[in-house]
Structures are given as C-alpha cells and as structure tokens.
BAVOMI-809363 format. One record per residue (C-alpha): residue number from 0; residue in one letter; x, y, z. Coordinates in steps of 0.25 Angstrom, whole numbers, plus 2048, in hexadecimal, padded with zeros to 3 digits. Layout:
BEGIN
NUM,A,X,Y,Z;
...
// end
This chain:
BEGIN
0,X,783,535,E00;
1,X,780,537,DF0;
2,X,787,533,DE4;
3,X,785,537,DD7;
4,X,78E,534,DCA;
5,X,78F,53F,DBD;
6,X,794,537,DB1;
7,X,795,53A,DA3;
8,X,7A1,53A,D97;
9,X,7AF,53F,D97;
10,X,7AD,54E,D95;
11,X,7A0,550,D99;
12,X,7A3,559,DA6;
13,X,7A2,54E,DB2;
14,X,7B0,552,DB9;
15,X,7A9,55F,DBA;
16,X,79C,55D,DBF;
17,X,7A0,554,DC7;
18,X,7AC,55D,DCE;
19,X,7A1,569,DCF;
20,X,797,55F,DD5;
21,X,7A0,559,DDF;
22,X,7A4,565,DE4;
23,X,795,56B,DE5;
24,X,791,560,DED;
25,X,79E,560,DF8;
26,X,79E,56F,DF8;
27,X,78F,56D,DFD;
28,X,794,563,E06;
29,X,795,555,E02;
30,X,79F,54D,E03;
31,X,7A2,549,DF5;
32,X,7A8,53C,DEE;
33,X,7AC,53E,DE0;
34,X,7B1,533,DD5;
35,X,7B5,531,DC9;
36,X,7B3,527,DBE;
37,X,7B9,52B,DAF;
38,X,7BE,526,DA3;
39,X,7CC,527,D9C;
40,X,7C6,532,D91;
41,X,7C3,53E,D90;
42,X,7B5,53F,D89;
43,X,7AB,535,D88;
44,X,7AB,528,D92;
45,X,7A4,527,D9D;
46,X,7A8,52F,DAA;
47,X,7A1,531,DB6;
48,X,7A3,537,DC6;
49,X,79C,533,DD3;
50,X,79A,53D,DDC;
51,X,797,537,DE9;
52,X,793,542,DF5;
53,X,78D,544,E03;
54,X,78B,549,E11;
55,X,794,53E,E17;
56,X,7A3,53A,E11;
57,X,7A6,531,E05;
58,X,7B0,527,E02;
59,X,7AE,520,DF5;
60,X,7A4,521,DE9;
61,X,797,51B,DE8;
62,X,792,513,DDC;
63,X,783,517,DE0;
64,X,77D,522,DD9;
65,X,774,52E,DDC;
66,X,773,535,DD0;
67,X,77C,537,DC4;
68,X,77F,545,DBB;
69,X,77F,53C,DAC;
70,X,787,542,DA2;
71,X,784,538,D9B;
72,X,77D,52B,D96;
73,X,788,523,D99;
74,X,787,528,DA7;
75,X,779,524,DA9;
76,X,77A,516,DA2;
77,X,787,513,DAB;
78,X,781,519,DB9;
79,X,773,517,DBB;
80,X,772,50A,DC0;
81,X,77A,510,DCC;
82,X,771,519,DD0;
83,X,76A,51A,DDE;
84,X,759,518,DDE;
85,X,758,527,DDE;
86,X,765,529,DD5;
87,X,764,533,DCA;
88,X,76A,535,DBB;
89,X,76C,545,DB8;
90,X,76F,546,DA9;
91,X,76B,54F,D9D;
92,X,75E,54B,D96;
93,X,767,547,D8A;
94,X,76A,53B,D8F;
95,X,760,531,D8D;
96,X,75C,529,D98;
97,X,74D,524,D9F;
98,X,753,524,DAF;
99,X,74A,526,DB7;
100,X,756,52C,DBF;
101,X,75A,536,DB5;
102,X,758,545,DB7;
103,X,759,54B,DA9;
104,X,75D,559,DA8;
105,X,760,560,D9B;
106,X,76F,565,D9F;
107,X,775,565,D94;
108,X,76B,56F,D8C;
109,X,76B,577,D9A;
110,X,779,578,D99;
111,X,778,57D,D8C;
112,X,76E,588,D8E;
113,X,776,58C,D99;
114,X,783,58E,D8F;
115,X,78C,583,D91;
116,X,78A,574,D8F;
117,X,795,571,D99;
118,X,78D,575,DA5;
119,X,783,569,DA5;
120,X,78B,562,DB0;
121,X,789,56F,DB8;
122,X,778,56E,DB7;
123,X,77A,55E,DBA;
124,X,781,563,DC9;
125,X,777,56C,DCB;
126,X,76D,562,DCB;
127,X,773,559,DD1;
128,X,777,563,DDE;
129,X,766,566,DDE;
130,X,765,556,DDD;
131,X,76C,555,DE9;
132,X,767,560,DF2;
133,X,771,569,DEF;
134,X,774,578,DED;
135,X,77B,582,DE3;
136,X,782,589,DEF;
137,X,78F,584,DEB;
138,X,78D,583,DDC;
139,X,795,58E,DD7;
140,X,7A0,58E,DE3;
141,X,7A3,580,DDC;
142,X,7A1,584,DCE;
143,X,7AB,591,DD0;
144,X,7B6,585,DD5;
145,X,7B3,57C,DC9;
146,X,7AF,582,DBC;
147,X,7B6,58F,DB5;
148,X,7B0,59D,DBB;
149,X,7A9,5A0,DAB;
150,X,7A2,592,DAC;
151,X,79D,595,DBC;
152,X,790,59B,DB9;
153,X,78A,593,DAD;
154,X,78D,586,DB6;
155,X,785,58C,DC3;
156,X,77B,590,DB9;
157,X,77A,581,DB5;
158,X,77A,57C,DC4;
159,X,76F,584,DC7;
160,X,769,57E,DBA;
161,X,769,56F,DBE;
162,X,768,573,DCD;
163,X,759,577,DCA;
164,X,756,56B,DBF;
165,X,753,560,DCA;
166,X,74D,55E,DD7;
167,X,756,55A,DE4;
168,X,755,54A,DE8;
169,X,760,547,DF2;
170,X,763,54E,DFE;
171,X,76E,556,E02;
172,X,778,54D,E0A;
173,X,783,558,E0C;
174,X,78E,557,E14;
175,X,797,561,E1B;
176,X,7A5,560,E11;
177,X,7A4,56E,E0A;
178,X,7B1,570,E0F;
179,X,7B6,562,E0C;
180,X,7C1,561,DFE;
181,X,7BD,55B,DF2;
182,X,7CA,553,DEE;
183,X,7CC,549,DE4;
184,X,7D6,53D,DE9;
185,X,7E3,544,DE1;
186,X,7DE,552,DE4;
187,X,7E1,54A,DF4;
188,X,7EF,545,DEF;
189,X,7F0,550,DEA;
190,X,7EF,559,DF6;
191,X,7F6,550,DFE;
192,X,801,550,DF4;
193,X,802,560,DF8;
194,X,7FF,55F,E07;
195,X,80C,555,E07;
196,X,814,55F,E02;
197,X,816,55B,DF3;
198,X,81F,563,DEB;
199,X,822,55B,DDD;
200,X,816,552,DD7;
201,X,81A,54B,DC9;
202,X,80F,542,DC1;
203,X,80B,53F,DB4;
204,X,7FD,53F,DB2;
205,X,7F5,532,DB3;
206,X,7E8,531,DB7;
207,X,7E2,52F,DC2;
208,X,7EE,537,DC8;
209,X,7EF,544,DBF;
210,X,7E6,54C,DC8;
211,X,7F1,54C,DD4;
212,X,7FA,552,DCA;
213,X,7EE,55D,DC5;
214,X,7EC,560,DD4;
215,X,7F9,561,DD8;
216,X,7FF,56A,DCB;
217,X,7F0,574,DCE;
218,X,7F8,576,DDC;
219,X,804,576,DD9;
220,X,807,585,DD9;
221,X,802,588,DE7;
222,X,807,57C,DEC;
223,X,816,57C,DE6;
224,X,813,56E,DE0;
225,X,81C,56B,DD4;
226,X,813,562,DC9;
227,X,819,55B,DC0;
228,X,811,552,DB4;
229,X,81C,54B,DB1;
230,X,81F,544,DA1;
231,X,81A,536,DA8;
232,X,818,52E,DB7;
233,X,829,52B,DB4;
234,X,82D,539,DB5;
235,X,821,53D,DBF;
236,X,827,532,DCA;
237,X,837,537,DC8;
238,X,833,544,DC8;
239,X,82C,544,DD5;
240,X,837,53C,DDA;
241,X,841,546,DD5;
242,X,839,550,DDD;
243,X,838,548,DEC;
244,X,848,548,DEA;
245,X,849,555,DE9;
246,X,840,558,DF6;
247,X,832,55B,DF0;
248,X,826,552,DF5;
249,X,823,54C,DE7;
250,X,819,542,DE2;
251,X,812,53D,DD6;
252,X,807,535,DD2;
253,X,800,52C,DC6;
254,X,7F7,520,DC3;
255,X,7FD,513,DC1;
256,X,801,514,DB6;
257,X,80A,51F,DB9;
258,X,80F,518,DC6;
259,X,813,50D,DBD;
260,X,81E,515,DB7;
261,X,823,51B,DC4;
262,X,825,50F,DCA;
263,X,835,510,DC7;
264,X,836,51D,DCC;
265,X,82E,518,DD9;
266,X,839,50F,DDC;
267,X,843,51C,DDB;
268,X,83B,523,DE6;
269,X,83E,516,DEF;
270,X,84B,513,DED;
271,X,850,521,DED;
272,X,846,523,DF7;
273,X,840,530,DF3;
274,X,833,532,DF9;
275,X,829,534,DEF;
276,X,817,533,DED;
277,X,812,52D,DE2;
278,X,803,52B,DDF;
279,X,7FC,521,DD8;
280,X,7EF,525,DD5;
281,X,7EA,516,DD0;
282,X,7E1,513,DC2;
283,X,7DD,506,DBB;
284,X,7E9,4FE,DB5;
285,X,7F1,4F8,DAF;
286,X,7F8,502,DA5;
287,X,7EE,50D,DA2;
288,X,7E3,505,DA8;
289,X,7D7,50F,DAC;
290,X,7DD,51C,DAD;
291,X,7D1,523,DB3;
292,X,7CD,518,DBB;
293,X,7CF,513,DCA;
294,X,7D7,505,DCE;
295,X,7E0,501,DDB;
296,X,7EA,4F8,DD3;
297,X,7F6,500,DD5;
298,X,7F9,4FB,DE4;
299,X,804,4EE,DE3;
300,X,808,4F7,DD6;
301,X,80D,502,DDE;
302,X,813,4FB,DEA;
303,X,81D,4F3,DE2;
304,X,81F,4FE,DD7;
305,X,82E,500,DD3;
306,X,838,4F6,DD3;
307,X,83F,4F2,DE0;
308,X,83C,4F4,DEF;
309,X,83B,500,DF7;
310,X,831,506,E03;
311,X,824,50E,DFD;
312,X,816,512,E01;
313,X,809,510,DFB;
314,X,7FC,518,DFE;
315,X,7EE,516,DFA;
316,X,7E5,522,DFA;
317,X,7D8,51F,E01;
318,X,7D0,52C,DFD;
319,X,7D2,539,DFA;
320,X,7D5,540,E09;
321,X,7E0,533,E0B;
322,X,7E6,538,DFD;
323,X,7E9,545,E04;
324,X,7EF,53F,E10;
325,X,7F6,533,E0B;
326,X,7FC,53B,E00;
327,X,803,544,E0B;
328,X,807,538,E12;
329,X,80D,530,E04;
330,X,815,53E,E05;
331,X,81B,53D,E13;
332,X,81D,52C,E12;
333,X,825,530,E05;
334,X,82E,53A,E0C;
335,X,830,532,E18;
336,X,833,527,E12;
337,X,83A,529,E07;
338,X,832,520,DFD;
339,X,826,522,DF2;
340,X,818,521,DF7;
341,X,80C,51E,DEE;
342,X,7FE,523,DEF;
343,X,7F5,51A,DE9;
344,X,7E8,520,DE5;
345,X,7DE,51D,DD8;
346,X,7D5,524,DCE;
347,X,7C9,521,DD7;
348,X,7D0,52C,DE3;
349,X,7D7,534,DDB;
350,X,7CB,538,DD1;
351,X,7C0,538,DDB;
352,X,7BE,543,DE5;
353,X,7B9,546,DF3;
354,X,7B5,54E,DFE;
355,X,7C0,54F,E06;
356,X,7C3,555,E14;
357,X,7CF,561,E15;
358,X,7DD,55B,E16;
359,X,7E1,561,E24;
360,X,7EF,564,E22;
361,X,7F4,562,E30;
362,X,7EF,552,E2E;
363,X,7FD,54E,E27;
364,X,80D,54E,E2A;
365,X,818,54E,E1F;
366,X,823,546,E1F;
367,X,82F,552,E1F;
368,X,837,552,E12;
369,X,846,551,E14;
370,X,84D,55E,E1B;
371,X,85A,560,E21;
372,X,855,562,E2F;
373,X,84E,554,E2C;
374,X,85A,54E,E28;
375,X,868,549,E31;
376,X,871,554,E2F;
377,X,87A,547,E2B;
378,X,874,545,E1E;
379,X,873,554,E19;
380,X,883,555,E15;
381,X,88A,54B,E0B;
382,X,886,540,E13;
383,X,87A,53D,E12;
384,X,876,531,E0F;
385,X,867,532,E08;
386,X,865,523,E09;
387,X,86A,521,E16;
388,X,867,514,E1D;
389,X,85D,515,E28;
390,X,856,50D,E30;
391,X,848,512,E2C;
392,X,84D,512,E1D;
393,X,849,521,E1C;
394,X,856,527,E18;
395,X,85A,538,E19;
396,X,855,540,E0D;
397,X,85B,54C,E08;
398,X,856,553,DFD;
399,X,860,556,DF0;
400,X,869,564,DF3;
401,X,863,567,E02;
402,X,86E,565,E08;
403,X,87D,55F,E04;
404,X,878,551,E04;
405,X,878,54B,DF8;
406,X,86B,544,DF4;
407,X,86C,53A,DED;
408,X,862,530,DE5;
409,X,861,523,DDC;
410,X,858,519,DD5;
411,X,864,50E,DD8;
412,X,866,508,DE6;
413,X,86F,512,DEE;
414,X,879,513,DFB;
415,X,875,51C,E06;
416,X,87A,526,DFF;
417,X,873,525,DF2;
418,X,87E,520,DEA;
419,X,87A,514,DE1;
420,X,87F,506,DE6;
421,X,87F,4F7,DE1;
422,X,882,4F3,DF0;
423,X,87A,4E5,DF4;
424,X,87B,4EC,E03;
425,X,878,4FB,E01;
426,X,86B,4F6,DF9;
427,X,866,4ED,E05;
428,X,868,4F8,E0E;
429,X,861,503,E06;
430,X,853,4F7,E02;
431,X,852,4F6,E11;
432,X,855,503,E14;
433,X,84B,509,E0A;
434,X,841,4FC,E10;
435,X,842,4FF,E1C;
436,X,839,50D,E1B;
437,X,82E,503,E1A;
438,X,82E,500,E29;
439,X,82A,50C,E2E;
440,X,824,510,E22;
441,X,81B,506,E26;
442,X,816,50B,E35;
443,X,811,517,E2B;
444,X,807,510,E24;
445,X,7F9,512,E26;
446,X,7EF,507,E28;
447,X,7E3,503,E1F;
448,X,7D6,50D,E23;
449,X,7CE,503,E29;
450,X,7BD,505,E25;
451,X,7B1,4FF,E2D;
452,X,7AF,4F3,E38;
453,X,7BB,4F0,E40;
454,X,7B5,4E3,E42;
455,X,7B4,4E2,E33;
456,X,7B0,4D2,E2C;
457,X,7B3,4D8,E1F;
458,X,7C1,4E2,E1C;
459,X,7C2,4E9,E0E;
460,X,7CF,4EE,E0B;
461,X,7D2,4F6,E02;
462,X,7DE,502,DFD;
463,X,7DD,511,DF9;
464,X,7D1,517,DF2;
465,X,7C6,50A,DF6;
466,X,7C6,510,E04;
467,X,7BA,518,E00;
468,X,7B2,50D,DFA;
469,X,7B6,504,E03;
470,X,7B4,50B,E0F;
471,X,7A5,50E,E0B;
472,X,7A3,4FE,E07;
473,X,7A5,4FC,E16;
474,X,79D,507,E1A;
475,X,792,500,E12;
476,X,794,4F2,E16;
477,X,795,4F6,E26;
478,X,785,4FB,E24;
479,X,781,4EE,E22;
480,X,78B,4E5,E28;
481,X,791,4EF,E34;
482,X,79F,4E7,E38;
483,X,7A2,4E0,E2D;
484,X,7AA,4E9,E23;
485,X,7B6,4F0,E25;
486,X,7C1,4F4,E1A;
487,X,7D2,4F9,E1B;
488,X,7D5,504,E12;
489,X,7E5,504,E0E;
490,X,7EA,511,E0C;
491,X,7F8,50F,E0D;
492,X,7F9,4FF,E05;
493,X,80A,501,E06;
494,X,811,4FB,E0E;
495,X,802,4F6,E11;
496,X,800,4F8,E1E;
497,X,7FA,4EA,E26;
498,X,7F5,4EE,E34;
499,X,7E6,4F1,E32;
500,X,7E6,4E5,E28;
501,X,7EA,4DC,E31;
502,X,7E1,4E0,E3C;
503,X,7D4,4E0,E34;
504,X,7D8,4D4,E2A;
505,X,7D7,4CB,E39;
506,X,7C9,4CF,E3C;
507,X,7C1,4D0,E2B;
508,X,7BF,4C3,E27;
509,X,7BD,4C8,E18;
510,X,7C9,4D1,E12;
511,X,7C3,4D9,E04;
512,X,7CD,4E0,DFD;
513,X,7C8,4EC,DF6;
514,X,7D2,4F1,DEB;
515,X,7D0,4F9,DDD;
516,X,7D7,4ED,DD6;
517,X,7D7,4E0,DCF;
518,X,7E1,4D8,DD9;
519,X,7DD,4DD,DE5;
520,X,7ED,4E4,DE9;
521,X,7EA,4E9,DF6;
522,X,7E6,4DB,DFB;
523,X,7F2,4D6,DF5;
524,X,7FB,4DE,DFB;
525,X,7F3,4DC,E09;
526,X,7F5,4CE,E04;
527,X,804,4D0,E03;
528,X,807,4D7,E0E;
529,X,7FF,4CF,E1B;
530,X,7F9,4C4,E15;
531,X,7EA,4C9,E17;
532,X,7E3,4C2,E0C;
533,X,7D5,4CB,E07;
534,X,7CA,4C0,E06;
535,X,7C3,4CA,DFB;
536,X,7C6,4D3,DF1;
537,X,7BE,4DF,DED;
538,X,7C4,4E4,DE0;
539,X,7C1,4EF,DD5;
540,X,7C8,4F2,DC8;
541,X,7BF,4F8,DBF;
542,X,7C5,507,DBF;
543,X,7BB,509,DC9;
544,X,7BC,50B,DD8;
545,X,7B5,502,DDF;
546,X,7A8,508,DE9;
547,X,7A2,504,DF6;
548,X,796,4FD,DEF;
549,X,79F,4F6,DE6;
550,X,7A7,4F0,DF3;
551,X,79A,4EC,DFB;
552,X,795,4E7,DEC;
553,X,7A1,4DE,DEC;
554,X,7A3,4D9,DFB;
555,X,795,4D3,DF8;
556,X,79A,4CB,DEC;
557,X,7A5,4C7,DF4;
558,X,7B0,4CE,DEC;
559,X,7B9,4CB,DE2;
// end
C-alpha cells in the first residue's frame, strides 16, 4: 500500500485536494484511508492530510511516507525525515529546498497561465495519479461531484497539466472497491443515526462533533429529520429529551466540553427513564483543551457523569463501519431500556475518512417504540402506572396524549405513578427497580474483538478508535514472532463486559494497556471491575493518535 501526505497553511486548499484525490484513487479502486491533522485557525498554521490507499484493506494511518504534495516550506521542514528511500517532495519551484527527492514543478505560474490561481492543487493531483500509475478516466466524473460546474473544465484542464509533467514510479496496486462508500466516522453515525429511525436531533456546535449536525441538517428534508442548533449543549440535551418523551427517536451530540454541561440533564433521562442517544465525539482537555485535536480522556468522565445512581450504557466506536452499527444499536438499547446511552468516539474517527463496504439494511433490528398493541390494555386507561414496579425494572411506556393514560414525568424521585414522594420506602423500591435493568442489560453486551495469536504471551488492550492501530501493531509483530501477540479491542467498555478478559488475561503473561490518555482509564476500570492488574502501559496524549509503529516503537522500550 502507498501513503502520501499533502500539507500546507490554513487557507491554501488542502480539504479540497485532498477530498478530490481521495476519491480519484477509490473510484479507480483502492481502498482509501484518509486523516486529518489541523490547527484551531483559519489561515496560516500548519495543516496537513495523509492519505493512506491500496489494493488490500486499511485500518489505521501510517507515519511512513511515499511522497508528499508541499504547500509549503513548513511542510517540507516537518516531513521529510519521514520519507521512504524512494519517497518524493512534489512542490512549486518557489520553495527553496536542495532534496534530492523533490520534484519541482512551476504550479503556481501554470495555474496562472491557465486563468486562476486556485487550481494549482488540481496540477499537484494530476501528477500525482501519473506518479502512481494511474489514469484520467474518472477525473471529471469526480470533479462534476466536487467543484462548481463553471470551475469543471479549468480544473481538468489543470489535471491534464500536472498529469503529463512527470513520469510514473510506483506501480499500480488497485483494488476491487469502486463501488465501496467513502465515509467519514460522523458521516457513519450519521447514517446509522437515520437507519435507526431518528426523528429529532438537537446540538450545539463543538468540534470534533459539528459535522454529525452538518450531515444530518443536508438530509434532513428527505429524510423528515428535525435539526435543531440549539443556543448551547444545556438546551440541545433537554430538548432532545423533550423530543423522546414525546415519541420521536431523538439524539444529540458534542465534545467534552459540551458533555460537561449536559451531565445534569443525563441524570433527567435516568431517573425519568427516557430513552435517549448522546454522542461524545472526544478532544484534548481539560477546558478548551485541543479542540481540533484527538484524545481518549473522557471514558471515567462519562460513566459516573451526573449526580446519583442509575443504569446507563457506554459504547466505543471502534472505526468507521462499527459507527454505523453501533449507533443503531445505542438507539434500540435506549428504547428497550429506558436509559441514556453514550457513544464515545474522538477527533481521530470522526475527521478521518474510509473505504467503507454498503450497510446491508436487513443486517439490524430496532427495538419497537411504544404502541398500544405493545402495550397491556391495563395500562392504556387512567390506570396506568408509567413507573411501574417490575421484575426486569423496564416499566410500560406511553407516550403523552396516545391514549387516556396520563404520562407523567419528573426530575424529583416519584411513586409508580409519577407523583413526586419523600417516601424512604418508595425510593428503595424505584433505585432497585431502575438497577435492576442492569441484569439483563448485561447478557447484551458484546465482548472485547479479540486480534492475533490465541496462544498469545503478550495482550494489548485497548478501547474505541486504537483498534485500527493496534490491530496492525499485532499484524506486524506476528511477522517476526508468530504466537506471541495478541490484543482485546473494547467496544462496549459499560457495564465492561469481563468474559474474554478473563479468559485471555489467564494464558498472556504480559497485559499492555493501549489508551489515548495520561492515566491509562480503561486499565483502571479493568483494574476496578475484576482485579486484572496490566503489567504495562502504552499511552499517547499529544493530540495525536497513536500508529502501529509508534506501538511496536514503544513495546521495544518497554512502555511507559
């Protein structure tokens, strides 16, 4: 497989290049792996992509370099030392450097000469596709899906500019994925989000989140979604809840930050058990932190968010086809149980993007919502009991003017009925009653992925979007020591489910815990929770998601 990088400032076209590049190369048939590294600012800075592709499929980044489209002098100064033997530097002959790598091409006087500075990044893609063996068969198929149709024919022009500047040096590794989506991880939640039957989605913009929202309000029309930017993550929460009362599928969705000021609400959805999706797309903090930057640090945060005690499920996006499905499943646990469930995911996954196979629609279930042939005829009349004592805790939902019921709900602690009490009894009843969802909420939970050896000497373990890397890391290490590495992948991390931990923590006689944080918080809570103690931490919390050669890198200095 090939990787190259395109990097440059804030306001110098990257996005764009690099979304009509990725999409050259799939449609030709790679399979593409796309991230994303930028700064909190609109011009200037330093900002660049990977674009990682192949005939074969892709789980993570890679660190190692076969060329790179410089926009920039910056971009060469920070990159080339990255660069594989036969690597190249593609950049204007403005910039001023003596690599022997570089492959200088006058782009932005071409660009000029053809009427319009803008379309350099257009002559850099076609060099790049001759480069690589490539074709100019799908060059304006692409261009009519991504540039305005007055733009089309002075960017092709500019392709076919660059494509005949250089020679090719690699050769074509093509894959079958043509027909394969291109998705970023929102775009997946996103998806997943509709197939599940969303109705009402309220957020507040806050990056890495905002582009759930963006999707979601391009679709709404044909998909009779109600988007709602609310005045701030407060308002967003209660307003989703608001909606799940009332019968719609509802959800919203922020950063940390954002989450920080929902927790209050959180504890409404569980004590007046409304079923409810929140997503927390994750960012360096505390406070404003990183904003544009990755980081697993929200995973103890989120499990003990809100005051009090009550039942709630916590999922970890793994990559960006488990984003589609897990969403639809945070949407049916919700409804079935009657509580708030939280995705977890993180810059890394939400901005980068992937070839992704079709979402067969016949691959999923959805938990019902409430109607009266689901429901006792007992509780339709002025009967009903909305928080009736049961023995699985699940009590019969009604929504608001269906029927004669009358719904009722409250933030203060309630009678069957709903009616407010200060009784020392009633509360006892309705804590375990709400608890008790947990038991067979539990028999639902899905075990860690487990990668690599069964007979493994050495275990990574490791949550959400370090499956990828982590998953190559083992691929790499089994090369040279086949046997000997094998890793647990948590998807769902609460309730933490213990069975595939227990079985393999018996055999590897080295535990490394992998995490995209400073205190290692999945090993704690596996420390917590069964008393399986890692013997080695590998952690990252520069803002930066961790690869497979950083893993291997680190294993070989022991960890830290």
């Amino acid at each position: 497989m090939y990787n190259i990088l395109i990097g440059g400032a804030a306001g110098q076209g990257i996005d764009t290049t690099v979304t009509i590049l990725e999409r050259l190369l799939k449609k030709s048939g790679y399979y593409v792996y796309t991230t994303k590294d930028v700064m909190s600012r609109v011009r200037g800075g330093h900002n660049f992509s990977t674009i990682r592709f192949g005939d074969q499929a892709i789980y993570s980044h890679s660190n190692k370099l076969d060329g790179m489209i410089a926009l920039n002098q910056e971009t060469i100064s920070e990159h080339r030392k990255k660069l594989n033997e036969n690597g190249f530097i593609l950049c204007d002959a403005k910039l001023q450097t003596e690599d022997a790598k570089a492959i200088l091409l006058n782009m932005e006087e071409m660009a000029k000469e053809l009427g319009d500075f803008r379309v350099s990044g257009s002559i850099a893609i076609g060099a790049i596709l001759k480069l690589f063996g490539e074709n100019l068969d799908y060059a304006k198929e692409v261009m009519s899906t991504t540039v305005k149709e007055a733009y089309i024919e002075i960017n092709m022009k500019a392709i076919s500019l660059g494509y005949h500047l250089v020679e090719t040096r690699f050769p074509r590794k093509k894959g079958n994925f043509q027909d394969w989506m291109l998705l970023s991880g929102n775009s997946s939640i996103a998806l997943g989000a509709i197939a599940a039957g969303l109705r009402f989605y309220s957020a507040y913009p806050m990056s890495p989140s905002t582009s759930i929202m963006e999707y979601l309000a391009s679709k709404g029309t044909e998909t009779n979604i109600v988007v709602e930017q609310a005045e701030d993550e407060i308002a967003a929460i209660n307003m989703a809840i608001g909606a799940s009362f009332a019968g719609a599928r509802a959800m919203t969705a922020t950063s940390g930050g954002g989450f920080s000021l929902m927790v209050e609400a959180l504890g409404l959805s569980g004590i007046a058990e409304i079923p409810l999706v929140v997503a927390n797309i994750q960012r360096p903090g505390p406070a404003t932190g990183l904003p544009t930057r990755t980081e697993q640090s929200d995973l103890k945060f989120v499990i003990s968010a809100s005051q009090g005690e009550f039942p709630r499920m916590v999922i970890a996006i793994k990559d960006h086809r488990d984003a589609f499905y897990q969403t639809i499943r945070a949407f049916s646990l919700a409804e079935k149980y009657q509580i708030p469930v939280i995705l977890l995911s993180d810059q890394y996954l939400a901005d980068s993007t992937a070839t992704v196979k079709p979402f067969p629609l016949d691959d999923f279930s959805m938990e019902p919502l409430p109607t009266i042939s689901n429901i006792d005829a007992e509780d339709i009349e002025e009967n009903y009991l909305r928080y009736r004592i049961t023995e699985d805790g699940i009590s019969p939902r009604r929504i608001p003017g269906e029927t004669k019921a009358f719904v009722t709900a409250d933030s203060d602690e309630h009678d069957e009925k709903g009616w407010i009490t200060e009784s020392a009894q009633m509360r006892i009843q309705m804590m375990d009653k709400r608890m008790r969802k947990l038991q067979n909420l539990q028999q639902e939970l899905l075990e860690p992925l487990f990668l690599g050896a069964e007979s493994c000497e050495t275990l990574f373990i490791g949550w959400g979007s370090t499956y990828g890397p982590i998953r190559e890391a083992v691929e790499i290490l089994n090369q040279d020591d086949k046997g000997k590495y094998g890793a647990l992948v948590f998807g769902d991390v609460f309730p933490l489910p213990t069975r595939e931990l227990i079985k393999y923590s018996k055999t590897a006689k080295t535990l490394i815990n992998v995490e995209q944080n400073a205190t290692g918080q999945l090993a704690g809570l596996i420390r917590e929770y069964t008393g399986i103690q890692c013997t080695q931490s590998i952690l990252k919390y520069d803002g930066r998601q961790i690869s497979a050669e950083e893993i291997v890198q680190q294993l070989q200095k022991g960890g830290r």
